[in-house]
C-alpha positions as CSV (number, residue, x, y, z in Angstrom):
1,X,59.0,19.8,-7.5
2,X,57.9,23.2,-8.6
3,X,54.8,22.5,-9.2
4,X,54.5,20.3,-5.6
5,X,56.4,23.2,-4.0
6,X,55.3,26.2,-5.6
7,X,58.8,27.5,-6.6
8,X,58.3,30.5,-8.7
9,X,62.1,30.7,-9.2
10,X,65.7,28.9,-8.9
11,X,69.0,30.9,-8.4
12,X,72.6,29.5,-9.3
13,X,74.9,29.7,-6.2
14,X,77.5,31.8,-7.3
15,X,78.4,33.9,-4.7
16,X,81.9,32.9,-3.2
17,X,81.4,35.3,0.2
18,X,78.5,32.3,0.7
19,X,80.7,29.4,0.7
20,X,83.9,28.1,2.5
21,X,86.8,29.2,0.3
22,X,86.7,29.6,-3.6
23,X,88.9,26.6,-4.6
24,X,87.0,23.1,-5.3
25,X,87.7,20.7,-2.3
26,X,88.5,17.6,-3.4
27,X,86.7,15.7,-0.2
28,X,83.6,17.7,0.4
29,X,82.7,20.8,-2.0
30,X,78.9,20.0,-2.0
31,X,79.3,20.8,1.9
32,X,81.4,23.9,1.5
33,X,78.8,25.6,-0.8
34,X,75.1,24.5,0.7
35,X,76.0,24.3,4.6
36,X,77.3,27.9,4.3
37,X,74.6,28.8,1.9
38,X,71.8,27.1,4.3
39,X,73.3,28.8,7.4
40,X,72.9,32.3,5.6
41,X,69.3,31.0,4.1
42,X,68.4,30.0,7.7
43,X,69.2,33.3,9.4
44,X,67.2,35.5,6.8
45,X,69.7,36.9,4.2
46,X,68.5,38.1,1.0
47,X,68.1,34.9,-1.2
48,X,68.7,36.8,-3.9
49,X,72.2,37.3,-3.0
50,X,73.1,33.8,-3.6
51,X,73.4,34.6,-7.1
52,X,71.6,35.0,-10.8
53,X,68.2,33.5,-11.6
54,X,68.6,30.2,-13.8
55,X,67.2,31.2,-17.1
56,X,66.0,27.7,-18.0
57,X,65.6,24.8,-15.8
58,X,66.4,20.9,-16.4
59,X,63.1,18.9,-15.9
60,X,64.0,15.4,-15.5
61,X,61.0,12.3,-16.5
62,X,62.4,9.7,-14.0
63,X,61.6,6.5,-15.5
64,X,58.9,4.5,-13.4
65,X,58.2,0.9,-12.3
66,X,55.6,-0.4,-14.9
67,X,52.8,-3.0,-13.5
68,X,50.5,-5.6,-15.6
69,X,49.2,-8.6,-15.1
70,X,52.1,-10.7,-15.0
71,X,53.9,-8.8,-12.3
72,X,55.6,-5.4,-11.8
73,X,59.2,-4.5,-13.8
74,X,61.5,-2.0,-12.7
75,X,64.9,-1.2,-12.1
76,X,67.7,-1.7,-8.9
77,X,68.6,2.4,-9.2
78,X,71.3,2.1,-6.6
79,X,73.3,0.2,-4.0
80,X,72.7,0.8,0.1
81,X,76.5,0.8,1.1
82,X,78.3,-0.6,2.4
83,X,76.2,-3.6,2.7
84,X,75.8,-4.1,-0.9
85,X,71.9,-4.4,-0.4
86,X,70.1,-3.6,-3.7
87,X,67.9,-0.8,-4.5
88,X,65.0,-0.5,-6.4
89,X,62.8,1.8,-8.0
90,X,59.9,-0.3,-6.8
91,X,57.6,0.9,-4.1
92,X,56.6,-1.2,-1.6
93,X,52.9,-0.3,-2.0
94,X,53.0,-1.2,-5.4
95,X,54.9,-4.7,-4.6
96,X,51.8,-5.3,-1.7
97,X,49.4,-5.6,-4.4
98,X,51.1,-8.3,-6.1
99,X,49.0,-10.6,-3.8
100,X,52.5,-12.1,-1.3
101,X,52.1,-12.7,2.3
102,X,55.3,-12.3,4.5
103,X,57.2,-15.6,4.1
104,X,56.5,-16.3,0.6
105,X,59.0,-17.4,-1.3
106,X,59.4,-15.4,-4.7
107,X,60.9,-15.8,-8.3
108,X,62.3,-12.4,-8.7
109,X,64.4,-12.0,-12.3
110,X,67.1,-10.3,-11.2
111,X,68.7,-8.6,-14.8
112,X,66.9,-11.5,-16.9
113,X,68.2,-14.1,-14.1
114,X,66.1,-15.8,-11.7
115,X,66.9,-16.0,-7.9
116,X,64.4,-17.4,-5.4
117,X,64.0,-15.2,-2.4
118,X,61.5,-14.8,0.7
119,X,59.8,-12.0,1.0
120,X,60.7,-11.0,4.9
121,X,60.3,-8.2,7.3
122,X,63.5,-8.0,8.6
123,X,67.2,-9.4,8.0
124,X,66.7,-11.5,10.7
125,X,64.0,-13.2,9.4
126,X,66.8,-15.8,7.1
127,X,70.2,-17.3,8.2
128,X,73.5,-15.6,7.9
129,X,74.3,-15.2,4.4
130,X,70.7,-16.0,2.5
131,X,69.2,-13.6,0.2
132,X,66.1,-11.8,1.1
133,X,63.4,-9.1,-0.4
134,X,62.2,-6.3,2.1
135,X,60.4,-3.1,1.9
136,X,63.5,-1.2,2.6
137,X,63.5,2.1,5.1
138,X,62.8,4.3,1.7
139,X,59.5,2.2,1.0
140,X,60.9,0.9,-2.2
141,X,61.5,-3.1,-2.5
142,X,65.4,-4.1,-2.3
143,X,66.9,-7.2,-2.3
144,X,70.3,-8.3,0.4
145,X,72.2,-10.9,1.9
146,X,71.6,-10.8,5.6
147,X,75.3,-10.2,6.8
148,X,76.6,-10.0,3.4
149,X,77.2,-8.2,0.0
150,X,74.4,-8.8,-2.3
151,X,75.7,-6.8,-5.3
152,X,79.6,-8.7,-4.8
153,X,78.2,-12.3,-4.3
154,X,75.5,-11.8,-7.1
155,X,78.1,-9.8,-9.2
156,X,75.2,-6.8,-9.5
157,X,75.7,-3.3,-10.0
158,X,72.8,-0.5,-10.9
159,X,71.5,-0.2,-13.5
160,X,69.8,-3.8,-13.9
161,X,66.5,-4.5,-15.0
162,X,64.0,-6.3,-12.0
163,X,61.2,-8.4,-12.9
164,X,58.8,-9.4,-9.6
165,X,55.8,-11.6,-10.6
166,X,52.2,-11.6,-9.8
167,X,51.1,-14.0,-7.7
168,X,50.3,-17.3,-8.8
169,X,51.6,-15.5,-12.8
170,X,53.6,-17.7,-14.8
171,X,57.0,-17.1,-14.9
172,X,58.1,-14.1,-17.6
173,X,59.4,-15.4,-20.8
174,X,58.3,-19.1,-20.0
């Protein structure tokens, strides 16, 4: 982000005349700090008023989907609530080149476990209550129940491993 950005600096908000009230809110402190923060940002305050420069920053190496041969591996990173759709960390690009047409139906491994799913547009593509696999409205490949919980019928949670074969690949481990 720095680099993409050109960010030559990052500030710690610690300036309490910024924010809304200087005890933590238990419901909504992450809105009590930026909104009021943004607000001052957006009119043209001094940015360096928000508070001291951060010395050192955390750079975080996000773990990425891996393709070979056999197929692509990745990981459901998080849940789309309240529908219990899954997440992945899989972009839908990525998943294109595995060689499926819409329609086709798939052997995903689903934390080591297979499950048979097409690969649709659109929820309304299956019936009430049958699984599907979608580019999801991030770009990244997720997995639901049209009208249901995926992650309560399927008893899956993030962090779980996802395993989406190449076309026509044999099936991993077999």
């Amino acid at each position: 982000m720095i680099e993409r950005d050109g960010l030559d600096s990052a500030r710690e908000i610690t300036n309490t005349n910024w924010m809304i009230g200087q005890a933590v809110s238990s419901t909504f402190h992450g809105r009590d700090i930026f909104s009021p923060v943004g607000a001052h940002l957006a009119a043209g305050w001094d940015f360096t008023l928000v508070g001291p420069e951060v010395q050192q920053l955390v750079r975080l190496t996000p773990k990425v989907p891996i393709t070979t041969d056999q197929g692509i591996e990745g990981d459901i990173i998080g849940l789309d609530d309240p529908f219990g759709s899954l997440i992945s960390d899989i972009p839908g690009d990525d998943f294109k080149k595995l060689g499926y047409n819409l329609g086709d139906k798939i052997i995903v491994q689903l934390n080591k476990k297979p499950i048979t799913v097409p690969y649709v547009k659109t929820f309304m593509d299956v019936p009430v209550g049958e699984p599907l696999l979608y580019v999801d409205s991030r770009g990244r490949m997720g997995l639901a129940l049209n009208e249901r919980n995926f992650s309560v019928a399927y008893k899956i949670a993030p962090l779980v491993p996802v395993f989406i074969p190449r076309k026509g690949a044999p099936i991993k481990g077999k």
